[in-house]
DRENPA-3360 file (N, C-alpha, C; in nm, 2 decimals, always signed):
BEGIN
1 = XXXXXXXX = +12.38/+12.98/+6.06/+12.38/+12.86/+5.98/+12.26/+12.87/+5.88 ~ +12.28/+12.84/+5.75/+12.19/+12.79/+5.66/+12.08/+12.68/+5.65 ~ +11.95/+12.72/+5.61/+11.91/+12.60/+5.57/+11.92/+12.54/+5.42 ~ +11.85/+12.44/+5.46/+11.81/+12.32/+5.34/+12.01/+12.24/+5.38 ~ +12.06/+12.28/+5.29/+12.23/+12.18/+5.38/+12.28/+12.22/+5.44 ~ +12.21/+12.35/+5.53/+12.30/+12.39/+5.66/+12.24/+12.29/+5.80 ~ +12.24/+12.38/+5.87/+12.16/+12.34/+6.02/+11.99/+12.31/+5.99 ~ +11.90/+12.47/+5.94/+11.80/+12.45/+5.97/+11.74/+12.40/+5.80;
9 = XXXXXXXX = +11.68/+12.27/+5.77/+11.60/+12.25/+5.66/+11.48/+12.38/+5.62 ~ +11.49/+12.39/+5.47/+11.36/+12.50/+5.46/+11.20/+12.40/+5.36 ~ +11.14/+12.43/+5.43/+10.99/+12.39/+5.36/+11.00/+12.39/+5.21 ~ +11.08/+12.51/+5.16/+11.06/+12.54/+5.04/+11.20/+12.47/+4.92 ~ +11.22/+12.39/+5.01/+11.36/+12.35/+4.95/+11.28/+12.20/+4.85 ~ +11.36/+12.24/+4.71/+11.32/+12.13/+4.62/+11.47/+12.02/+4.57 ~ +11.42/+11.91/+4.55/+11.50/+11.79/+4.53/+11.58/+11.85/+4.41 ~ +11.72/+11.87/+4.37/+11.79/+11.95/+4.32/+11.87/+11.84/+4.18;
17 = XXXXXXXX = +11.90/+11.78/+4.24/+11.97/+11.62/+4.18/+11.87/+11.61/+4.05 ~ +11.92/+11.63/+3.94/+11.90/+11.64/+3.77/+11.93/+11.50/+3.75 ~ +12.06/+11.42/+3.77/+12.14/+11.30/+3.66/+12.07/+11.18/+3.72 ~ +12.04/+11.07/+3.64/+12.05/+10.98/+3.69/+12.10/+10.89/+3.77 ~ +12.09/+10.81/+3.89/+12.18/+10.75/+3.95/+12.23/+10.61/+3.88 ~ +12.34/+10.61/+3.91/+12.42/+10.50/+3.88/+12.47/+10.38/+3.94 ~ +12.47/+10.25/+3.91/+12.51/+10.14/+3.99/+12.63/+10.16/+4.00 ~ +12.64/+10.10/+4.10/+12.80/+10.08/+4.14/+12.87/+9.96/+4.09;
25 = XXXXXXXX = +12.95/+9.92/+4.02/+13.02/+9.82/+3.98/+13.05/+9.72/+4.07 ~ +13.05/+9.58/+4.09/+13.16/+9.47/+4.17/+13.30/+9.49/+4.18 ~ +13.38/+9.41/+4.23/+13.47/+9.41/+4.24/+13.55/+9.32/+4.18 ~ +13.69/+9.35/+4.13/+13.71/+9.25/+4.01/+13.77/+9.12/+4.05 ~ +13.77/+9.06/+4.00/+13.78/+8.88/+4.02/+13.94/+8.91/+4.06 ~ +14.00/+8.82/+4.16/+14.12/+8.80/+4.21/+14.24/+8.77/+4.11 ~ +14.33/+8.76/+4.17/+14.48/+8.74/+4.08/+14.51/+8.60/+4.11 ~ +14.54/+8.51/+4.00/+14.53/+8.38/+4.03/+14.70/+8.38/+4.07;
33 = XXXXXXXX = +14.73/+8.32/+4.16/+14.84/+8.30/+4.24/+14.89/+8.13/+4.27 ~ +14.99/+8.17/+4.28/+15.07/+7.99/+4.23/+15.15/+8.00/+4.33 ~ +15.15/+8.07/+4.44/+15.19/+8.02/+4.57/+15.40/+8.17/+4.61 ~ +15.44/+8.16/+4.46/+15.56/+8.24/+4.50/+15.56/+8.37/+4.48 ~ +15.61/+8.45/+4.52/+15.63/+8.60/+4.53/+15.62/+8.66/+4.38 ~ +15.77/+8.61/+4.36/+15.80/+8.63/+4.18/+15.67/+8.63/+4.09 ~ +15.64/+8.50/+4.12/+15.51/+8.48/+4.02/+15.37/+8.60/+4.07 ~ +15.37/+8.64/+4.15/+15.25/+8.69/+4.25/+15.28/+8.86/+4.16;
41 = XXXXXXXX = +15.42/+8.88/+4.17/+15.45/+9.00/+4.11/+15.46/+8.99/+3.94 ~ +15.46/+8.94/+3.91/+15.52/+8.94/+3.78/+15.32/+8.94/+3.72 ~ +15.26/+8.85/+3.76/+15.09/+8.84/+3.72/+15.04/+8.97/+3.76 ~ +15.07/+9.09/+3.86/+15.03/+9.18/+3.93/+15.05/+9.28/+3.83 ~ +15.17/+9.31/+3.76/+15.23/+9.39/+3.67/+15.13/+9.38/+3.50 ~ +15.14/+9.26/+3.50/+15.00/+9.21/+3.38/+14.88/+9.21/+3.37 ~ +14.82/+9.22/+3.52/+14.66/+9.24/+3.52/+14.68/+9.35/+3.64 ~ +14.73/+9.49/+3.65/+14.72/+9.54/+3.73/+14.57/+9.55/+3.83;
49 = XXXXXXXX = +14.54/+9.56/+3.95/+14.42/+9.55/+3.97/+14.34/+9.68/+4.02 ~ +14.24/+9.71/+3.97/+14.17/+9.83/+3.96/+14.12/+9.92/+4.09 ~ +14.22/+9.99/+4.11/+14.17/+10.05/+4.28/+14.04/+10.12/+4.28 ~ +13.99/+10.07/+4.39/+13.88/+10.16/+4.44/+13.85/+10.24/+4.53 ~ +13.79/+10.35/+4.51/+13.77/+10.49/+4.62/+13.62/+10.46/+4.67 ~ +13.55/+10.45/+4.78/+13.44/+10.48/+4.81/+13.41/+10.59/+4.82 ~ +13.33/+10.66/+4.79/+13.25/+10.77/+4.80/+13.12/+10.75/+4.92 ~ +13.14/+10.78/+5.07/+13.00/+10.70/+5.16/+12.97/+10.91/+5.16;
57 = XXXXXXXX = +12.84/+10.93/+5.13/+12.75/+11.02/+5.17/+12.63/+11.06/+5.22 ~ +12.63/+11.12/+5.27/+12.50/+11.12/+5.32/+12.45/+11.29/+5.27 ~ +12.31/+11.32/+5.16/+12.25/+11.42/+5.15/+12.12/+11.41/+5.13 ~ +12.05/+11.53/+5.22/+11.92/+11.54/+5.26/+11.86/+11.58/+5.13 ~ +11.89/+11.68/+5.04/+11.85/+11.71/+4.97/+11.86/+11.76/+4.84 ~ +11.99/+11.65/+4.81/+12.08/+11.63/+4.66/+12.18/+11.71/+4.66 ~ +12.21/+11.85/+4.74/+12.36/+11.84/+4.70/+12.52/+11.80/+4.74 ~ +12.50/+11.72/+4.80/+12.60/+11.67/+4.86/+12.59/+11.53/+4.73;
65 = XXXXXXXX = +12.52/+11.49/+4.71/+12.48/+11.38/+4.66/+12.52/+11.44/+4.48 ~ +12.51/+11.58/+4.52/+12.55/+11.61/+4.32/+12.72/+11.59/+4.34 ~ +12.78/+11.66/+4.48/+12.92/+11.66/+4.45/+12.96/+11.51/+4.47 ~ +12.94/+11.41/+4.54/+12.94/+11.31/+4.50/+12.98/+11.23/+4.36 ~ +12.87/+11.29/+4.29/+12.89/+11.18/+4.16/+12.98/+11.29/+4.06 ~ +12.99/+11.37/+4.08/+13.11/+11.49/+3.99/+13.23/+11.40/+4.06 ~ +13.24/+11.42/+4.20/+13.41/+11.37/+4.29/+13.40/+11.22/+4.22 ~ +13.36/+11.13/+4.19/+13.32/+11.03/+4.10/+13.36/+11.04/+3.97;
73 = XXXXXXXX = +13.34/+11.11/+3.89/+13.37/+11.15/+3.77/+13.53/+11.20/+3.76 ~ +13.56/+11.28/+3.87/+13.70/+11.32/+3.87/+13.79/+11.16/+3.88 ~ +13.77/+11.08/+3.95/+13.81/+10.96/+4.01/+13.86/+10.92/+3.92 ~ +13.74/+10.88/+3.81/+13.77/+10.79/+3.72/+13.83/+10.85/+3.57 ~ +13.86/+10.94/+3.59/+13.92/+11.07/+3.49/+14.06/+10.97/+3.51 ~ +14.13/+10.91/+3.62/+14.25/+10.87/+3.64/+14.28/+10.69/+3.65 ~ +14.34/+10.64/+3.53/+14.32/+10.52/+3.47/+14.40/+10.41/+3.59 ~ +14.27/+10.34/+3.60/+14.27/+10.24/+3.67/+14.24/+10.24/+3.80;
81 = XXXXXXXX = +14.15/+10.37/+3.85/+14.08/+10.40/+3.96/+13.96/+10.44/+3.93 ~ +13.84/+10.35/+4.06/+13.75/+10.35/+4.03/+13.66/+10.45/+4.11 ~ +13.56/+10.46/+4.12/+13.44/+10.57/+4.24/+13.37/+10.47/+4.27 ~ +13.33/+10.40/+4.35/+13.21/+10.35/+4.43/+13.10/+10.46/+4.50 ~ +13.01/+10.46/+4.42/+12.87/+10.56/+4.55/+12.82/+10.46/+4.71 ~ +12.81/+10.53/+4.79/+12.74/+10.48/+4.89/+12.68/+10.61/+4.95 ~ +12.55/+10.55/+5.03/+12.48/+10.59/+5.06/+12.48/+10.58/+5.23 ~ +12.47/+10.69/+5.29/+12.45/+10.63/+5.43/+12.34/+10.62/+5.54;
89 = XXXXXXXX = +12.30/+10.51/+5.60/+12.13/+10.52/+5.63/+12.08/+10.66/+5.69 ~ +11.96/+10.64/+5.66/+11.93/+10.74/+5.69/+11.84/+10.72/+5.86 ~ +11.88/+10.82/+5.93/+11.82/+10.79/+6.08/+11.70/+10.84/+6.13 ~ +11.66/+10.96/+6.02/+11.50/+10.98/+6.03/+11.39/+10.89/+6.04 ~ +11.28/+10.93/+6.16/+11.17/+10.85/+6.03/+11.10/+10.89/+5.96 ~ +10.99/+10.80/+5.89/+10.93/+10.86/+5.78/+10.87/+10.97/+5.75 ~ +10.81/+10.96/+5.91/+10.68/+11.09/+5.92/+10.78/+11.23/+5.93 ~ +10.94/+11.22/+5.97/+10.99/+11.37/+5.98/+11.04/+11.39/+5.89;
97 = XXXXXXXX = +11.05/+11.31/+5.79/+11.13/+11.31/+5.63/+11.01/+11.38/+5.58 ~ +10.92/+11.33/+5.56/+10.77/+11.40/+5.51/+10.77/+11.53/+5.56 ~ +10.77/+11.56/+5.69/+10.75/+11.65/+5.71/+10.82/+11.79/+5.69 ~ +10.95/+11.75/+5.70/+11.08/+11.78/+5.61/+11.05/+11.80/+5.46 ~ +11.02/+11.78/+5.39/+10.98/+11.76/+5.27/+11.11/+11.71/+5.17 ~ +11.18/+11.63/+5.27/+11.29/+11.55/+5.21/+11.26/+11.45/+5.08 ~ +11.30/+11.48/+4.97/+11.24/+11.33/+4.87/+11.33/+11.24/+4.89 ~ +11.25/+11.11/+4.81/+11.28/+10.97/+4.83/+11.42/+10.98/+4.73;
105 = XXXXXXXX = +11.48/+10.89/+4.81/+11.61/+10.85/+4.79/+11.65/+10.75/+4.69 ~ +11.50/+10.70/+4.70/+11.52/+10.56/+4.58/+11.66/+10.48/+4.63 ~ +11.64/+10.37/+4.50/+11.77/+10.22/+4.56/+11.91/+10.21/+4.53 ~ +11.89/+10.29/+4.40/+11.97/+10.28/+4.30/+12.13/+10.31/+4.36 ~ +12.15/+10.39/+4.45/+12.29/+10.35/+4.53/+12.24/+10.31/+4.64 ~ +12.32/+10.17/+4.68/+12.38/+10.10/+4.79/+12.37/+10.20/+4.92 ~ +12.32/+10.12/+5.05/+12.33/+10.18/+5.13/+12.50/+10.13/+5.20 ~ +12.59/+10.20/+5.25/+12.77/+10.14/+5.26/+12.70/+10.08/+5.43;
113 = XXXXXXXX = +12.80/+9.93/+5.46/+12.75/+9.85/+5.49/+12.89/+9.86/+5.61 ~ +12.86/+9.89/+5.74/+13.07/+9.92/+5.80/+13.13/+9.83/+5.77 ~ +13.12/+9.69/+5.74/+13.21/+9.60/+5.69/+13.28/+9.59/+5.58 ~ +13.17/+9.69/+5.48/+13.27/+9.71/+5.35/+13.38/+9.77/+5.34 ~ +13.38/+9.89/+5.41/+13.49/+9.97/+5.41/+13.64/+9.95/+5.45 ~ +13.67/+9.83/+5.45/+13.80/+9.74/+5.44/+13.86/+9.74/+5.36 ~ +13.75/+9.70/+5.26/+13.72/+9.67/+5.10/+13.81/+9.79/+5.02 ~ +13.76/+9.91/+5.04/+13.81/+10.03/+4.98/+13.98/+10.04/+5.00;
121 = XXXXXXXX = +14.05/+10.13/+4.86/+14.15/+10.13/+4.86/+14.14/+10.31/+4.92 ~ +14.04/+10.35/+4.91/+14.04/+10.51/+5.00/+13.92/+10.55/+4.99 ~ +13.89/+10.63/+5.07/+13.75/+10.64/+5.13/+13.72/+10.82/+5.11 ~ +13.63/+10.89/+5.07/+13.59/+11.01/+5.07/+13.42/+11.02/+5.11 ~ +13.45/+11.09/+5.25/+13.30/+11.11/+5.37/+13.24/+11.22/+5.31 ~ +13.14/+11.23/+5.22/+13.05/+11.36/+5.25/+12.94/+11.38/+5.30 ~ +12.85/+11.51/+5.35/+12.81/+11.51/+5.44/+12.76/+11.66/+5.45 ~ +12.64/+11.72/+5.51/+12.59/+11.86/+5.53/+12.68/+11.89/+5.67;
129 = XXXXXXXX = +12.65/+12.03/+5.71/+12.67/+12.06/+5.80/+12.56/+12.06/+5.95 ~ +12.62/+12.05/+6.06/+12.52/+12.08/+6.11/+12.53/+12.17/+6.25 ~ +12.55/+12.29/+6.27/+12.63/+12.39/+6.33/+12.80/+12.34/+6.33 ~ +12.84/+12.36/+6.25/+13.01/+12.33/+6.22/+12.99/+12.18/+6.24 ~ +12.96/+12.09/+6.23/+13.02/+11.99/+6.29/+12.92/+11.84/+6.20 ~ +12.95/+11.75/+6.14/+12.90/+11.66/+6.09/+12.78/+11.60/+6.15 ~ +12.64/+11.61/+6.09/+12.47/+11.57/+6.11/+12.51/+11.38/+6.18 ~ +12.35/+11.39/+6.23/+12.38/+11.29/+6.31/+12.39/+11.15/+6.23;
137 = XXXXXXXX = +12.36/+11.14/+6.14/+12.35/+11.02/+6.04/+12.49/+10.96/+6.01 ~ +12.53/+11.06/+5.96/+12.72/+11.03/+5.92/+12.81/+10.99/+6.06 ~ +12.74/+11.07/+6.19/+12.80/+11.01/+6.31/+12.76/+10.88/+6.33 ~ +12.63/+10.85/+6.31/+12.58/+10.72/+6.37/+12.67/+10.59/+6.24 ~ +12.69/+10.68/+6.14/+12.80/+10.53/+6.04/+12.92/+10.52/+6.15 ~ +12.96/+10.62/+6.14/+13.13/+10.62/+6.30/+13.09/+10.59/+6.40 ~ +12.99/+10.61/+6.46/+12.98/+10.49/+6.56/+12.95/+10.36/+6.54 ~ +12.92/+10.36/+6.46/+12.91/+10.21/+6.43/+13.03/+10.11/+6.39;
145 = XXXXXXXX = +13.13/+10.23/+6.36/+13.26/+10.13/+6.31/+13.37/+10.09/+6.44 ~ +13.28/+10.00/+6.55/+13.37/+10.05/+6.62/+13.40/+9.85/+6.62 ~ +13.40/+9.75/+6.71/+13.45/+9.60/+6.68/+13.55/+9.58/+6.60 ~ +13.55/+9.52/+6.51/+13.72/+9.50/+6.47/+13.78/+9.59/+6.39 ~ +13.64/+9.66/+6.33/+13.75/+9.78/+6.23/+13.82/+9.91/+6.35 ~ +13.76/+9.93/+6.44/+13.84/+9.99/+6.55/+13.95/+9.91/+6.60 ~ +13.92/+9.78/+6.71/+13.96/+9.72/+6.76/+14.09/+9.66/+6.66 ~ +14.08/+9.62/+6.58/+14.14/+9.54/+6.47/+14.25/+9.62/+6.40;
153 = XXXXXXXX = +14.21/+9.74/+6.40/+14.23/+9.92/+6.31/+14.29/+9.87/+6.16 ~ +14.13/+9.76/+6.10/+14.12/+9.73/+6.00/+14.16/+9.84/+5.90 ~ +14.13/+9.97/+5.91/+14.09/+10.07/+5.84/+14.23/+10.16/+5.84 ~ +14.38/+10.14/+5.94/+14.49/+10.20/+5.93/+14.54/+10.18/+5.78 ~ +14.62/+10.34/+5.72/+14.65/+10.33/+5.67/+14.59/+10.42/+5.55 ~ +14.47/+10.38/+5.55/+14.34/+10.41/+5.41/+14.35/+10.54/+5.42 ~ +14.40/+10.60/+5.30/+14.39/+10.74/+5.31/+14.22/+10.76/+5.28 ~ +14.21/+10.86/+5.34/+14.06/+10.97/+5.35/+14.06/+11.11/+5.34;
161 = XXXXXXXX = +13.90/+11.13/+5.27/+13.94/+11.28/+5.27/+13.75/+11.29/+5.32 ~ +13.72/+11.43/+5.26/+13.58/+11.49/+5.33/+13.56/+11.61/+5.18 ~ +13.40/+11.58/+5.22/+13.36/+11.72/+5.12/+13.19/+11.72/+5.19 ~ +13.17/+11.87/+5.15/+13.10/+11.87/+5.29/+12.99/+11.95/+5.19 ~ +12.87/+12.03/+5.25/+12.76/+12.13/+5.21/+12.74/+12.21/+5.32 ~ +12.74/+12.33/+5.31/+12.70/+12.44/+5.40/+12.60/+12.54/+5.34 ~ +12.49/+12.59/+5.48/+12.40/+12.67/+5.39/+12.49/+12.83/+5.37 ~ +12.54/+12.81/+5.47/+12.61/+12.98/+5.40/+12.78/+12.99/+5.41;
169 = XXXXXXXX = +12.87/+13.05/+5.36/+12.99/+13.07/+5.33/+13.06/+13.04/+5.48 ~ +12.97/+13.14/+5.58/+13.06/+13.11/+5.71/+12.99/+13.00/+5.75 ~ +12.90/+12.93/+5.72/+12.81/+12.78/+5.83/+12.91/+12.68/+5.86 ~ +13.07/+12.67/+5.77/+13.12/+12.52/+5.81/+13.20/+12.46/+5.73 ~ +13.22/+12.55/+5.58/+13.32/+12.48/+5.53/+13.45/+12.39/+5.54 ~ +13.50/+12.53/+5.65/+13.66/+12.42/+5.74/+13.62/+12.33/+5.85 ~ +13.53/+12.42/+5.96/+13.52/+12.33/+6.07/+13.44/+12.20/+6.05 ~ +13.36/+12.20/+5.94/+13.26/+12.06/+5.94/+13.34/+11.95/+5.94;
177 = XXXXXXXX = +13.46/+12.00/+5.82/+13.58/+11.87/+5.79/+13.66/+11.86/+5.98 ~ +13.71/+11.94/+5.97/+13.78/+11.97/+6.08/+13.76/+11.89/+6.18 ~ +13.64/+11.87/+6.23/+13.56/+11.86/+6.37/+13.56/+11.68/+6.36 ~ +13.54/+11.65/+6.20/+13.55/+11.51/+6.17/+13.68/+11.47/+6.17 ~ +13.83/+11.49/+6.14/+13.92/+11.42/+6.15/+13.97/+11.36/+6.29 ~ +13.90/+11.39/+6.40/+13.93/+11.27/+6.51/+13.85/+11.17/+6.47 ~ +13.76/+11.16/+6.39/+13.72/+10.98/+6.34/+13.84/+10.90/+6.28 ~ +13.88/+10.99/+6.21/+14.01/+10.93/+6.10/+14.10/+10.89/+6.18;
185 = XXXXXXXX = +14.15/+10.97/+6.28/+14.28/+10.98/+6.39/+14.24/+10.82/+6.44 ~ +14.14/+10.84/+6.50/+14.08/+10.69/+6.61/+14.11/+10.56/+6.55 ~ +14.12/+10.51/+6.44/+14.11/+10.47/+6.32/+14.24/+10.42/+6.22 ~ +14.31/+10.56/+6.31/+14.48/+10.50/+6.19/+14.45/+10.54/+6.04 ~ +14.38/+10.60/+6.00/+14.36/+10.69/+5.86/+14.43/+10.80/+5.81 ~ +14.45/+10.80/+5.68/+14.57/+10.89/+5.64/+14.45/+11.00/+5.61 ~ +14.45/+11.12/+5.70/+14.37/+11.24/+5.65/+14.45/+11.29/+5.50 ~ +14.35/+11.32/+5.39/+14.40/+11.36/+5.27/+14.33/+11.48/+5.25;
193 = XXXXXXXX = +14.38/+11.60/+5.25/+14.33/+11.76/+5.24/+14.33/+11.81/+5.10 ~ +14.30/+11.91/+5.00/+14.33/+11.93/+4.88/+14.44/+12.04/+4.91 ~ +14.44/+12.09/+5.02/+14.49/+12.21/+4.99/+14.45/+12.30/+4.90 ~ +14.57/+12.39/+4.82/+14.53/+12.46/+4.77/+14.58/+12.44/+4.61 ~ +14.56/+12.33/+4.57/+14.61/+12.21/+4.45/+14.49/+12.29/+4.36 ~ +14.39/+12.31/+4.39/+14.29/+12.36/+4.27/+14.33/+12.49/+4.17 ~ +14.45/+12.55/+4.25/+14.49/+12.68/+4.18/+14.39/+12.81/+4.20 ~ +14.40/+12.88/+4.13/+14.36/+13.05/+4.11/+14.18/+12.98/+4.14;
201 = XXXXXXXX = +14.12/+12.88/+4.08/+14.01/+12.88/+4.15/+13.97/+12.87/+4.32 ~ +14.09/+12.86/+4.37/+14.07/+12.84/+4.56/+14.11/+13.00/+4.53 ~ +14.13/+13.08/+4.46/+14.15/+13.26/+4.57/+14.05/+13.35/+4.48 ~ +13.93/+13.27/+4.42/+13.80/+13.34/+4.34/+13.76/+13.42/+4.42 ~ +13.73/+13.52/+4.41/+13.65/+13.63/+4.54/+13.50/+13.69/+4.47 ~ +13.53/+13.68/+4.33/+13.40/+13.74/+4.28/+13.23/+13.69/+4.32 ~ +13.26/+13.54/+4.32/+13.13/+13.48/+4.35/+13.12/+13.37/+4.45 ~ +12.98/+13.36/+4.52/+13.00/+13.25/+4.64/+13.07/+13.12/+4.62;
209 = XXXXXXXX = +13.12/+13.06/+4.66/+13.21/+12.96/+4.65/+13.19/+12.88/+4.77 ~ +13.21/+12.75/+4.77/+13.19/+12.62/+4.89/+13.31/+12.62/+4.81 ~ +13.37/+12.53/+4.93/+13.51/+12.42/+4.90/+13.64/+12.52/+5.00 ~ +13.74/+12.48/+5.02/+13.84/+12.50/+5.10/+13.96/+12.37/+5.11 ~ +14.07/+12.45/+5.16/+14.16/+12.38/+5.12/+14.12/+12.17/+5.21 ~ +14.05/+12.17/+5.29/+14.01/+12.12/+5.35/+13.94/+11.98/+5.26 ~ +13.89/+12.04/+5.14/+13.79/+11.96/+5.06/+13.72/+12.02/+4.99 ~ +13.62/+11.94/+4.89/+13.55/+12.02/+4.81/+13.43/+12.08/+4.89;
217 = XXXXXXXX = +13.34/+12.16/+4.86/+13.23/+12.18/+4.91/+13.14/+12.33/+4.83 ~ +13.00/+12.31/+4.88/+12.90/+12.39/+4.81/+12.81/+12.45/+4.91 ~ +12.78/+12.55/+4.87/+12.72/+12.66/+4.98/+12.57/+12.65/+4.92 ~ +12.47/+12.55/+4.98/+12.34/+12.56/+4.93/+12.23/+12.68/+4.97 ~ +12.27/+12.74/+5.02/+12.16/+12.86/+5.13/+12.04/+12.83/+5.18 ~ +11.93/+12.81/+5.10/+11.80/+12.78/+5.16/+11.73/+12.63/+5.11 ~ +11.87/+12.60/+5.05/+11.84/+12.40/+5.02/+11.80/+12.44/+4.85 ~ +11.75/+12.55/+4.75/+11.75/+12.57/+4.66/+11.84/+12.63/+4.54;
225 = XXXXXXXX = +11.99/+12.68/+4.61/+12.10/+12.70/+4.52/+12.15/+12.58/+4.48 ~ +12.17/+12.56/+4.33/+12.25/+12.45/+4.30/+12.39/+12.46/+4.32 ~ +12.47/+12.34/+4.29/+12.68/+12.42/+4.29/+12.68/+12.48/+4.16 ~ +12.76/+12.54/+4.21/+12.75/+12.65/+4.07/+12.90/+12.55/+3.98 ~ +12.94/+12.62/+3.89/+13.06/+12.59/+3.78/+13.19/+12.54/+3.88 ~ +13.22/+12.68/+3.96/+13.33/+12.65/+4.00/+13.34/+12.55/+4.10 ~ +13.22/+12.54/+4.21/+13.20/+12.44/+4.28/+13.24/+12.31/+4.25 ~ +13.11/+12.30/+4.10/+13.15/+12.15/+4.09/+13.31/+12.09/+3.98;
233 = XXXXXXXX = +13.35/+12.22/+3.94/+13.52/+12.20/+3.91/+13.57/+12.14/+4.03 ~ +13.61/+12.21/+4.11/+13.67/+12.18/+4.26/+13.61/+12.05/+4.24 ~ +13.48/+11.98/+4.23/+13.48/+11.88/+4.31/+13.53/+11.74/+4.24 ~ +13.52/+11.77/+4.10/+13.63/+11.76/+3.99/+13.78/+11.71/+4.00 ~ +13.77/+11.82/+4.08/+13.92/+11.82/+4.09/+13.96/+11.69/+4.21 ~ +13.87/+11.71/+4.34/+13.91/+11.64/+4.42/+13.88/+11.53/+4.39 ~ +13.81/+11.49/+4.35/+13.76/+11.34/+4.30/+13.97/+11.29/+4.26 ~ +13.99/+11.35/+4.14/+14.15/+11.35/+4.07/+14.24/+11.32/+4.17;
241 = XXXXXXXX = +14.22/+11.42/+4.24/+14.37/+11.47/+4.33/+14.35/+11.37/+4.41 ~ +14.24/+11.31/+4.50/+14.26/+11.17/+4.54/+14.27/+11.06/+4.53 ~ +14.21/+11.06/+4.38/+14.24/+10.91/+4.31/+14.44/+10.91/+4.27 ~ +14.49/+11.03/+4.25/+14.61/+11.01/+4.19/+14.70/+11.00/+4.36 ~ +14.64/+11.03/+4.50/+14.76/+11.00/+4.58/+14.74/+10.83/+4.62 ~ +14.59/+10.79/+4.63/+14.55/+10.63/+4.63/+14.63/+10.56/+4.55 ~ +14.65/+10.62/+4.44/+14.75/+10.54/+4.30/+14.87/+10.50/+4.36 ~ +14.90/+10.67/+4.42/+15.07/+10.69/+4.42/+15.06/+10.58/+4.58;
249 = XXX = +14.98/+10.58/+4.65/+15.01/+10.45/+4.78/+15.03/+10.35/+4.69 ~ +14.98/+10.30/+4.62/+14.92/+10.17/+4.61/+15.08/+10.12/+4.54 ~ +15.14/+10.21/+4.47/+15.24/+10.15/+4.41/+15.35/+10.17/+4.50;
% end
């Protein structure tokens, strides 16, 4: 396993994240409704209403957090779907983040709250690796969703997908996602994969590559590789490819 967004963090790893962060928009005002079907449909058709994708991730040290706002960018490439950022708490404390030489996260995205995620019209989990298998932070949001969004299986239905960070090519690409879809299963969630939708860039062999048919993803090595071109295409892409099957439910 890799450090910096594999398993082991490296001392020497620097805060990678260039763009500024962005707020996340509200949610748009309701459809005013007069009680009958007809009317309900017919106002629906005229003010279509703007679907939303949550993006909840958790990154130690920006690149999960770059593919993020690129899979964001892809999103809203497709008209009338939105990207929401969230953030997911962080379970360190301060003195191992320090010590870590993890930088501050700042406010500017929303920490995702398990109540909101109702809210969302589809959801995309990103996340490092951490020996094949999703770090403990992103577990501690899934444990937490358990009362009525379990119990209730508020969340049936919501297609999902994953995009992940590995420090090296073999650290976790498939199994990170992998190992996470019994969350989705528990849940009643439509797993959404890319497959192999990206084209001739999923069978690139010249240069290192994160991502799989599984999801987008980025191979950071020692926490200091940024995603390269193709990486953040793919993530591009997936942002697209899930905003356009959210669409195709929704209608």
């Amino acid at each position: 396993m890799g450090k910096g967004g594999g398993c082991v963090p490296s001392k020497k790893t620097h805060h990678i994240l260039t763009s500024p962060p962005r707020n996340h928009t509200s949610a748009p005002p309701p459809i005013p409704y007069s009680g009958d079907l007809k009317t309900l449909v017919t106002i629906s058709e005229e003010h279509p209403r703007t679907l939303r994708i949550f993006i909840v991730f958790y990154s130690m040290y920006g690149h999960v957090e770059i593919l993020a706002r690129t899979i964001k960018k892809g999103i809203e490439s497709v008209d009338g779907i939105e990207g929401v950022l969230f953030r997911v708490p962080e379970t360190l404390s301060k003195e191992a983040l320090e010590q870590m030489i993890v930088p501050d996260k700042g406010t500017e995205i929303p920490e995702i709250q398990v109540d909101m995620l109702e809210e969302a019209d589809g959801i995309l989990f990103g996340f490092p690796t951490r020996f094949g298998a999703m770090p403990a932070q992103m577990k501690a949001l899934f444990d937490s969703m358990g009362g009525k969004l379990w119990h209730e299986q508020r969340l049936a239905g919501k297609p999902a997908g994953f995009f992940v960070s590995t420090g090296t090519q073999g650290g976790g690409q498939e199994t990170t996602a992998w190992t996470a879809i019994t969350q989705l299963v528990h849940h009643g969630m439509i797993y959404v994969p890319i497959g192999y939708t990206f084209g001739d860039g999923m069978h690139q062999l010249d240069e290192i590559r994160g991502g799989s048919p599984y999801g987008a993803g980025v191979v950071s090595a020692d926490g200091s590789r940024p995603p390269s071109k193709t990486e953040l295409a793919l993530a591009e892409h997936h942002g697209k490819y899930m905003a356009s099957i959210v669409r195709r439910m929704a209608q």
